[in-house]
C-alpha positions in Angstrom: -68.7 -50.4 -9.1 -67.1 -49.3 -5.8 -64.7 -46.1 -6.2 -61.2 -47.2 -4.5 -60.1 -44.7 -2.2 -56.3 -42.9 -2.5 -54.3 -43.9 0.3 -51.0 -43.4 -1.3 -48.9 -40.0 -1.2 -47.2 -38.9 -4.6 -43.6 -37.5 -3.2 -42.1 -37.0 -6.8 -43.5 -33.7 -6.5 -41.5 -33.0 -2.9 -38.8 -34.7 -4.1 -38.5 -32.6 -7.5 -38.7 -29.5 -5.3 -35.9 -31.0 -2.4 -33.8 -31.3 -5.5 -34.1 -28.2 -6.7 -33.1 -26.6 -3.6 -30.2 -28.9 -2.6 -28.6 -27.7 -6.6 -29.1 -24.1 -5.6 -27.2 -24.5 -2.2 -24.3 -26.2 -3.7 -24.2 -23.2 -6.3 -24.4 -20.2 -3.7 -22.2 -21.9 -0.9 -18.8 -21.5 -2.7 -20.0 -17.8 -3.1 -20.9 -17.1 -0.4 -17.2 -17.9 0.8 -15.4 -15.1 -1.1 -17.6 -12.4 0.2 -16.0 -9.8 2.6 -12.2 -8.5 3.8 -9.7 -11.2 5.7 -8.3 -9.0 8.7 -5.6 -9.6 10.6 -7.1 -8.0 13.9 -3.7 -7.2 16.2 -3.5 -8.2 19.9 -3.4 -5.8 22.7 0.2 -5.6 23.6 0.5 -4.1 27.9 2.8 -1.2 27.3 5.3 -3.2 29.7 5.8 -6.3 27.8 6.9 -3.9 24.3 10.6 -4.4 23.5 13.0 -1.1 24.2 15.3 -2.7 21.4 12.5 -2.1 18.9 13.7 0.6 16.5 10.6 2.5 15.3 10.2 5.7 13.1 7.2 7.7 14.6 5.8 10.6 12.4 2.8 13.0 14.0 0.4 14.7 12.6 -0.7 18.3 13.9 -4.8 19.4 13.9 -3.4 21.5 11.3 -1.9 18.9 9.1 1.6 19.4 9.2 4.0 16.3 9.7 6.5 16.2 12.5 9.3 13.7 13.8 11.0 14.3 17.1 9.2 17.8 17.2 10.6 18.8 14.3 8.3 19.6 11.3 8.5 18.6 8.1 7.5 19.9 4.6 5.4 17.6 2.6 7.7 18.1 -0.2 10.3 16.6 1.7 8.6 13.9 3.5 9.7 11.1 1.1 13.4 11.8 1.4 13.3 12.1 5.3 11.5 9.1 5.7 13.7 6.9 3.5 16.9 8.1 5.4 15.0 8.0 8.6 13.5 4.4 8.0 17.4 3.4 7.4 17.9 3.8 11.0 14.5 2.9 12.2 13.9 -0.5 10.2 10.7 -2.0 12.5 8.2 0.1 11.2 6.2 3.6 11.0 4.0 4.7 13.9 1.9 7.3 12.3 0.1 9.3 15.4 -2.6 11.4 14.2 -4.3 13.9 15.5 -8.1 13.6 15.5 -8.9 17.0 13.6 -6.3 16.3 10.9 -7.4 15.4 7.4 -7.6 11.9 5.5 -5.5 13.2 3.0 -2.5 14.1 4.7 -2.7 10.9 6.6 -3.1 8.7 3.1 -0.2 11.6 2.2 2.0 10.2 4.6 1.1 6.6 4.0 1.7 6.9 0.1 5.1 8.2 0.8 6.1 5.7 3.6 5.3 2.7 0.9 7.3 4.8 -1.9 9.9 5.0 0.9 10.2 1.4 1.3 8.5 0.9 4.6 6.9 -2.1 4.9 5.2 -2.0 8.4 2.7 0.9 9.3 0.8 1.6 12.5 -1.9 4.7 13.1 -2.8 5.4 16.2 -5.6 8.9 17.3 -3.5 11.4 19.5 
């Protein structure tokens, strides 16, 4: 008797394994999706086209950490009370220019009291 020869590929095998694969990819993609931050990256605005009618409150921090608007300084301990009756007059927005030797604390200082405050817009730029 003559042995028949096997001609024939078994794909149950490939298919089992294509399967397989497909259910994991439909398991991670939707997780993959909530990964990471959404930022709202800004535009660069020409110095030209900003409006002079804009009305906002700009607060600078010294190397030394100490807080100043329109050159004159202001105590921590009063920082929430002079910005809530400065941000009455200047309703756009904070502009918080920091120096580049100050501290993250007095930064996040000022932050903390400009949300207390009320202030709903807030800008940092390095001086």
């Amino acid at each position: 008797m003559k042995r028949q020869t096997f001609n024939d590929i078994n794909i149950t095998p490939l298919t089992d394994i294509f399967l397989v694969l497909l259910i994991l990819m439909m398991v991670i993609a939707p997780i993959l999706d909530q990964q990471g931050l959404s930022l709202a990256v800004p535009e660069y605005i020409e110095q030209n086209d900003v409006n002079k009618d804009t009305k906002i409150l700009t607060v600078t921090i010294s190397a030394d950490n100490k807080y100043f608007i329109n050159d004159n300084e202001i105590q921590e301990a009063q920082l929430l009370e002079t910005i809530k009756r400065e941000s009455e007059v200047n309703k756009d927005g904070l502009m918080i220019q920091a120096n580049g030797q100050s501290n993250h604390e007095s930064v996040v200082k000022l932050m903390d009291s400009a949300r207390n405050a009320g202030v709903q817009s807030i800008s940092i730029v390095e001086i």
